[in-house]
C-alpha positions as CSV (number, residue, x, y, z in Angstrom):
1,X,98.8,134.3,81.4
2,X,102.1,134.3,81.6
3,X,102.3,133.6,84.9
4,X,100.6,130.6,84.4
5,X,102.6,129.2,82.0
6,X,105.6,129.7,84.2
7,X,104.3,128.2,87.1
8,X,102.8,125.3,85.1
9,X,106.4,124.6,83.8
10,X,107.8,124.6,87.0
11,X,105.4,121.9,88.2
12,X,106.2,119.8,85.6
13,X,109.7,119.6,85.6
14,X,109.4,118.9,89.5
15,X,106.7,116.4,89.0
16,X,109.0,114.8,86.0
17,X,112.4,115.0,88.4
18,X,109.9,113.2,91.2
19,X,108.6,110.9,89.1
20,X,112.4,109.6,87.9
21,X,112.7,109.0,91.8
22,X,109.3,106.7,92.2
23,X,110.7,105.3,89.0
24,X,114.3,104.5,90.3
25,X,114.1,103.9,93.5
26,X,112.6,100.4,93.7
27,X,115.3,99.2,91.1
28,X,117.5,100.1,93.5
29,X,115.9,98.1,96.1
30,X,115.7,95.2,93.5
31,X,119.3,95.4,92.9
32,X,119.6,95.7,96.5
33,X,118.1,91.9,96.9
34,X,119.7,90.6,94.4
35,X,123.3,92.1,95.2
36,X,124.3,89.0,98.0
37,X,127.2,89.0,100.0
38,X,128.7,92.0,98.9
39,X,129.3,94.7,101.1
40,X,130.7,97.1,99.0
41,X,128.4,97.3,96.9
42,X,125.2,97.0,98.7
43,X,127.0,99.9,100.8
44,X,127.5,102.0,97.9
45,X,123.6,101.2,96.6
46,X,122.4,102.2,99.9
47,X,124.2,105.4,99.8
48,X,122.7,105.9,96.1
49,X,119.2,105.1,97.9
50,X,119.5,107.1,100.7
51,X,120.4,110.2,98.5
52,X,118.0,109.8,95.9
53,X,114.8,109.2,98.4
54,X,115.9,113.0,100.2
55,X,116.4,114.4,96.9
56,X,112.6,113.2,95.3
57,X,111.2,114.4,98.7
58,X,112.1,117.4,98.0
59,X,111.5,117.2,94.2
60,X,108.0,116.3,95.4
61,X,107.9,119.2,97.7
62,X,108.7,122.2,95.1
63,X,105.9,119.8,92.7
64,X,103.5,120.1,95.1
65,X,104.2,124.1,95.9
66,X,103.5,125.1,92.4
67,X,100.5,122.6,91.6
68,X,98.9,124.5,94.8
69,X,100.0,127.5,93.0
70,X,98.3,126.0,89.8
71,X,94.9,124.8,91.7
72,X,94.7,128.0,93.9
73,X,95.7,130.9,91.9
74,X,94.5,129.9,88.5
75,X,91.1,127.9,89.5
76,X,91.3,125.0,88.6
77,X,88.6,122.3,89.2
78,X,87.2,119.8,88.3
79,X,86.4,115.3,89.2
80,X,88.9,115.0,87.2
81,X,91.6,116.5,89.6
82,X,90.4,114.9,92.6
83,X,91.0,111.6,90.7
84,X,94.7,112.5,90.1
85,X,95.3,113.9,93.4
86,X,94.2,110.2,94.5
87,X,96.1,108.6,92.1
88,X,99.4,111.0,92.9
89,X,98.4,109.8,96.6
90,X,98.7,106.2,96.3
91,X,102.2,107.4,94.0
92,X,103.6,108.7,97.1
93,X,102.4,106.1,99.4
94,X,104.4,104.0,97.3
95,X,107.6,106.1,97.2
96,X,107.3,106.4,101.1
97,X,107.2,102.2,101.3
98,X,109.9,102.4,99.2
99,X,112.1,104.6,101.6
100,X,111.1,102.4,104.6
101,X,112.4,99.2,102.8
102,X,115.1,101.5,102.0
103,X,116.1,102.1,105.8
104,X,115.0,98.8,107.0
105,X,118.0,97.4,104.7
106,X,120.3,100.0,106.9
107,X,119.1,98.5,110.1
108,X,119.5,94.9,108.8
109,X,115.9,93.8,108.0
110,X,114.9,91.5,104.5
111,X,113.6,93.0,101.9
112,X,110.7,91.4,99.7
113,X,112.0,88.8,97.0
114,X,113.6,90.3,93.9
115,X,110.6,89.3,92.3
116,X,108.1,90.3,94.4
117,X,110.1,94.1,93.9
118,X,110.1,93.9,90.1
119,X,106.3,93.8,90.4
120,X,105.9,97.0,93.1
121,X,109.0,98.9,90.4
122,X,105.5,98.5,88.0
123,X,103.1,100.1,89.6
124,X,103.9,103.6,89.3
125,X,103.8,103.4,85.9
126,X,100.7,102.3,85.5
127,X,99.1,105.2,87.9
128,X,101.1,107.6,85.5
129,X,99.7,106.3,82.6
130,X,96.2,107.3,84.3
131,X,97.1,110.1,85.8
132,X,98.5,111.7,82.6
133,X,94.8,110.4,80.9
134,X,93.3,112.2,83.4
135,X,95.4,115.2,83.1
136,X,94.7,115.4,79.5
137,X,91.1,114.1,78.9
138,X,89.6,115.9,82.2
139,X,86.7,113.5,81.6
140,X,85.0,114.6,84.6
């Protein structure tokens, strides 16, 4: 059991250092549209972007190693997991559009209005907010 508690704990702080990536990395992209003509600064925010995207992929990774380890070693099942895994899905689709935006900026292409990226820095939070129901109710 202690083994499982272990690797449980591991997965979470992985999944919690991930998630402050999803979290911040579209902010950075906002910032990035709204910095203007200012190439010191939109220099420095790209270098912020570029090293947090490599570091959440592989906070992602080392998540995803020990919630294999968790679904694997220590059975679990259920609908209920299937739903997260969905929802953790569409979470890194959503990191990964973030990086291209990300590296599109480096190669000189528009990113989305300001707005427009306030709205897509929501959405993660609203699939954690189900996934951590899920997580915790197992309703199916």
């Amino acid at each position: 059991m202690q083994a499982y508690f272990w690797t449980k704990t591991a997965h979470l702080v992985f999944v919690i250092a991930w998630m402050a990536c999803v979290f911040y990395l579209p902010r950075i992209l906002v910032n990035l549209a709204e910095v203007g003509d200012a190439p010191p600064v939109r220099d420095r925010l790209c270098l912020m972007g570029r090293r947090l995207y490599r570091f959440g992929h592989t906070m992602f990774g080392l998540s995803l190693v020990f919630g294999l380890a968790l679904w694997l070693h220590f059975d679990i099942v259920g609908g209920w997991l299937h739903a997260k895994l969905t929802l953790v899905a569409l979470m890194l689709a959503h990191y990964l559009v973030a990086g291209r935006w990300l590296k599109g900026v480096g190669k000189g292409r528009a990113l989305p209005s300001s707005k427009a990226l306030r709205w897509f820095n929501e959405l993660p939070v609203l699939l954690l907010v189900f996934v951590i129901w899920l997580v915790l109710a197992k309703p199916f």
